[in-house]
MDTraj code that builds the backbone (N, CA, C; nanometers):
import mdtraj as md
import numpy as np

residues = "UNK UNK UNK UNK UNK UNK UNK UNK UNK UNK UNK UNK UNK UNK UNK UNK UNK UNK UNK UNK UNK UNK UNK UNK UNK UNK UNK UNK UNK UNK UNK UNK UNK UNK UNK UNK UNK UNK UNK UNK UNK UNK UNK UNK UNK UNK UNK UNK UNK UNK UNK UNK UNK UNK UNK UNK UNK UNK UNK UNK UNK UNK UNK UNK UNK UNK UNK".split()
xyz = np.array([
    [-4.4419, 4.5906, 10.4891],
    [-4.4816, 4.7101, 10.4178],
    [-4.4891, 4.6857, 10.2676],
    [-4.3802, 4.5881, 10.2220],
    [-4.4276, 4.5877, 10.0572],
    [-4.5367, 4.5174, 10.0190],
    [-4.6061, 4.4308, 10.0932],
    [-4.7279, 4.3860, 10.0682],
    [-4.8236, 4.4655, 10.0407],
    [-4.7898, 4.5672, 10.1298],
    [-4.9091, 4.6532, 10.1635],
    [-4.9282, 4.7530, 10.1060],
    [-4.8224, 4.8617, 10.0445],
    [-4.7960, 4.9592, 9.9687],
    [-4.6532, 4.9405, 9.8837],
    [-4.6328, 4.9958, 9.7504],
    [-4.5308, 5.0239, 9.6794],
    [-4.4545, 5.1458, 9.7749],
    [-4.3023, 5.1326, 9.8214],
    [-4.2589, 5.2569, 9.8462],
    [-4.2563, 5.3561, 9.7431],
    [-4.2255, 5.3522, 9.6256],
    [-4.2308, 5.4274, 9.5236],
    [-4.3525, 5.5520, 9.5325],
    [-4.4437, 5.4488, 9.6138],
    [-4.5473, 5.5117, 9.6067],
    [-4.5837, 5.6509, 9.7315],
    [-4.5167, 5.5706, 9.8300],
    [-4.4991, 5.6620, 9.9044],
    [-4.3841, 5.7780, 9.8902],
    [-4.3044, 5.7509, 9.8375],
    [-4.1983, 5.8484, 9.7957],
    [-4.2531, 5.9774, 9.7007],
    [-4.3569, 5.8927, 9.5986],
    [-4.3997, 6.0017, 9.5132],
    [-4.5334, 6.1037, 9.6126],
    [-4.5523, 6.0268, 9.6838],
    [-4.6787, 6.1044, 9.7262],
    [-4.6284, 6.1968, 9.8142],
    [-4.5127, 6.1553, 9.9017],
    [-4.4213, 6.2868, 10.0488],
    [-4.3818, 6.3530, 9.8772],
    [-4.3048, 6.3499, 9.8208],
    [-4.2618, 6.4499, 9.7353],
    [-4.3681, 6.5164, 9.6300],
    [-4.4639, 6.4631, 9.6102],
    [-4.5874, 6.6247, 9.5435],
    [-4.6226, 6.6777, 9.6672],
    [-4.6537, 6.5943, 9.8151],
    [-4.6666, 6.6908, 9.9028],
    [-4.6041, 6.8533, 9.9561],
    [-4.4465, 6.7602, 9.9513],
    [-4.3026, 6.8693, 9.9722],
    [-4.3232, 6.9558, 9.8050],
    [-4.3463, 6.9669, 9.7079],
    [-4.3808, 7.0114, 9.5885],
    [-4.4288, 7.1490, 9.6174],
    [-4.5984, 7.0969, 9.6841],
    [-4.7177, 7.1854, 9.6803],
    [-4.6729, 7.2887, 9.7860],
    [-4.6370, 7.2366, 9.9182],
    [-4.5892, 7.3152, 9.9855],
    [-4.5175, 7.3841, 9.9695],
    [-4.4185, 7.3809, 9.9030],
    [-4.3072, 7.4564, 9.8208],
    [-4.3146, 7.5963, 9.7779],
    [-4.4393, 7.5185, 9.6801],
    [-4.5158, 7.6268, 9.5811],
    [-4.5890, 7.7083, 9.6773],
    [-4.6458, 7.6809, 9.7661],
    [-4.7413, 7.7479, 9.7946],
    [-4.6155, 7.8891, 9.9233],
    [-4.5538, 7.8353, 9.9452],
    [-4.4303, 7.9051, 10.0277],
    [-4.3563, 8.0270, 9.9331],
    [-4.3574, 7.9579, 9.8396],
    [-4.2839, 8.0493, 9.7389],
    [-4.4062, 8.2014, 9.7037],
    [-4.5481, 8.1263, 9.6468],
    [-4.6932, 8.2374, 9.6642],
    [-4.6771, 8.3276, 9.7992],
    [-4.6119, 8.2714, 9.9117],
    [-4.6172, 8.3736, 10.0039],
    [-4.4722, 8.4472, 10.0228],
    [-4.3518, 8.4235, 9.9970],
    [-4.2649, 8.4949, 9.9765],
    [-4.2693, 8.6214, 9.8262],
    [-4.3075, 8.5722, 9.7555],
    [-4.3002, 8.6601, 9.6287],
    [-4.4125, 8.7533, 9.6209],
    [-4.4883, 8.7767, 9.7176],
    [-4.5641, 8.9181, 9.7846],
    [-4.6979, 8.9124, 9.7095],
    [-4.7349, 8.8264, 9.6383],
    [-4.8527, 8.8158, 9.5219],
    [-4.9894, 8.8236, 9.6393],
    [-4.9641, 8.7696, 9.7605],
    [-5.0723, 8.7687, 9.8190],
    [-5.1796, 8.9373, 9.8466],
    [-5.2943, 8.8701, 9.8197],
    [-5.3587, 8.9956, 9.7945],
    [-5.4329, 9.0995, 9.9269],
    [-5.4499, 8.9848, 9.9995],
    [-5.5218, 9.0502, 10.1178],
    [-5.5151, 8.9325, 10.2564],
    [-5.5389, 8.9672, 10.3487],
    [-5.5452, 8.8565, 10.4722],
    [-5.6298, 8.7444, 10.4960],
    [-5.7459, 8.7494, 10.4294],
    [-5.8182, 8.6176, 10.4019],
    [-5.7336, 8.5235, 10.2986],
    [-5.6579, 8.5929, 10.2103],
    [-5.5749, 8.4903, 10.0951],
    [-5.4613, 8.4672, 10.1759],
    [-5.3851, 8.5316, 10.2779],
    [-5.2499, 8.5366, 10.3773],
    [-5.3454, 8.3630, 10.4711],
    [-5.4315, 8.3899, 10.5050],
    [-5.4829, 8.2850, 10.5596],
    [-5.4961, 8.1817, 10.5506],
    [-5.5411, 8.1292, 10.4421],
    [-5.5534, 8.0558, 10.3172],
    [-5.4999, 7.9828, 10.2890],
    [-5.3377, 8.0737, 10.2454],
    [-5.2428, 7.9326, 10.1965],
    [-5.1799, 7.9267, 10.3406],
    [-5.1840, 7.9831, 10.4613],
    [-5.1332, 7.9278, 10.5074],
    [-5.1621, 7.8096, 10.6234],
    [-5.3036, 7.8116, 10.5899],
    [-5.3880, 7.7192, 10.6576],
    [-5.3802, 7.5878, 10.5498],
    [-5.3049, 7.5963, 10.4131],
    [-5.3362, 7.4699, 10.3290],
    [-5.1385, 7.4438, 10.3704],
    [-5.0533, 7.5112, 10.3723],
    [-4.9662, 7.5085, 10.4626],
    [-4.8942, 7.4001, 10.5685],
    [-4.9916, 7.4230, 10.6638],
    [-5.0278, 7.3287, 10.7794],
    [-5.0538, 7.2473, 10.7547],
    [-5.1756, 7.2384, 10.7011],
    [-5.2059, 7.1183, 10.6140],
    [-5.1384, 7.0389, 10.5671],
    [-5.0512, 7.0700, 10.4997],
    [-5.0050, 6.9589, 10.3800],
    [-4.8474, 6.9113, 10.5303],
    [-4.8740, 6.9804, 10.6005],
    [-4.7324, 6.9232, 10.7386],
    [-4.7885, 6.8340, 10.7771],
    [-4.9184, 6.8732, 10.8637],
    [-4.9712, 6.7535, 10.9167],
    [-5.0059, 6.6372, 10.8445],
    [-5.0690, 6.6401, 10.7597],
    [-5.0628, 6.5078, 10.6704],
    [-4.9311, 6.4686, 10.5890],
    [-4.8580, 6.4911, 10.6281],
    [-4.7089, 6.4517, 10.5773],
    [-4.6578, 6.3491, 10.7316],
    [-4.6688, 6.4622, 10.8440],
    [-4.6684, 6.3988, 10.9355],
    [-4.7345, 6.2605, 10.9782],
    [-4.8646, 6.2761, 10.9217],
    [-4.9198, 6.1803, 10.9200],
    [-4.8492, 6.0545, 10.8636],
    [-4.8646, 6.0673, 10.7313],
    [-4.8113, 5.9507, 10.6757],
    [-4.6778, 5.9401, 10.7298],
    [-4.6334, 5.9733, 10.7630],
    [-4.4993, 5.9146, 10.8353],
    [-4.5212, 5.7881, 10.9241],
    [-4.6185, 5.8594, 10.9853],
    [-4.6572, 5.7740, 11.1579],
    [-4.7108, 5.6118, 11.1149],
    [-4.8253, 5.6802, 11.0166],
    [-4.8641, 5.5506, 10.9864],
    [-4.7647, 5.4015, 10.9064],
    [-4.6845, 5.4744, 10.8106],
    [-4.5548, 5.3975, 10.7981],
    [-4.4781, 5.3356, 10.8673],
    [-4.4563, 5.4084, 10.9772],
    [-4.3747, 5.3673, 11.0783],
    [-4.4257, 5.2881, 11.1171],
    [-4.5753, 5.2839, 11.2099],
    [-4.6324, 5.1789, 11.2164],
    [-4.6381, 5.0247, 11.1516],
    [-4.6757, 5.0992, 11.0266],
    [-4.6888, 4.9392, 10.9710],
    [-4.6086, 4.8664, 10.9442],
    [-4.4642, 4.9437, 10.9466],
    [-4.3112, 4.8824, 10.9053],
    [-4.3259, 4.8073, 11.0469],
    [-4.3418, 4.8394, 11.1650],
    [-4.3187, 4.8090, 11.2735],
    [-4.3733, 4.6669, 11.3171],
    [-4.5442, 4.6703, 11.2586],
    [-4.6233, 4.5571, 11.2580],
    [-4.5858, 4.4258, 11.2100],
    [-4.4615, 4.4725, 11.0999],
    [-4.4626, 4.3257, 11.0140],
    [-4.3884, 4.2864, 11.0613],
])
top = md.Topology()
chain = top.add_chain()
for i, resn in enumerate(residues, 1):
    res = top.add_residue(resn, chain, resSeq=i)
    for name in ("N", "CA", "C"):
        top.add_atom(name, md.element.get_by_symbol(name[0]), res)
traj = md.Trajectory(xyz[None], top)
């Protein structure tokens, strides 16, 4: 894996992920949302940012696994 990627790098990238999500959790607790297409919205970018978190996990795992 260090050939292949800096962990640093991956560390910084799961943590603006865990960041955005954060933020965007917090936009839906603090009631700002305006209507159900915006309720939708973030929580479809939400998901999003899980599954590609998830993602990069897998693929890590993988490649740790490969070497």
């Amino acid at each position: 894996m260090s050939d292949f990627v800096d962990p640093r790098f991956l560390d910084l990238l799961v943590s603006r992920l865990n960041d955005t999500q954060s933020h965007l959790k917090d936009t839906l607790v603090s009631g700002s949302i305006e209507n159900y297409d915006q309720y939708n919205l973030v929580r479809g970018k939400i998901d999003g940012l899980e599954l590609a978190k998830r993602d990069i996990k897998e693929i890590v795992d993988q490649v740790m696994v490969e070497e």
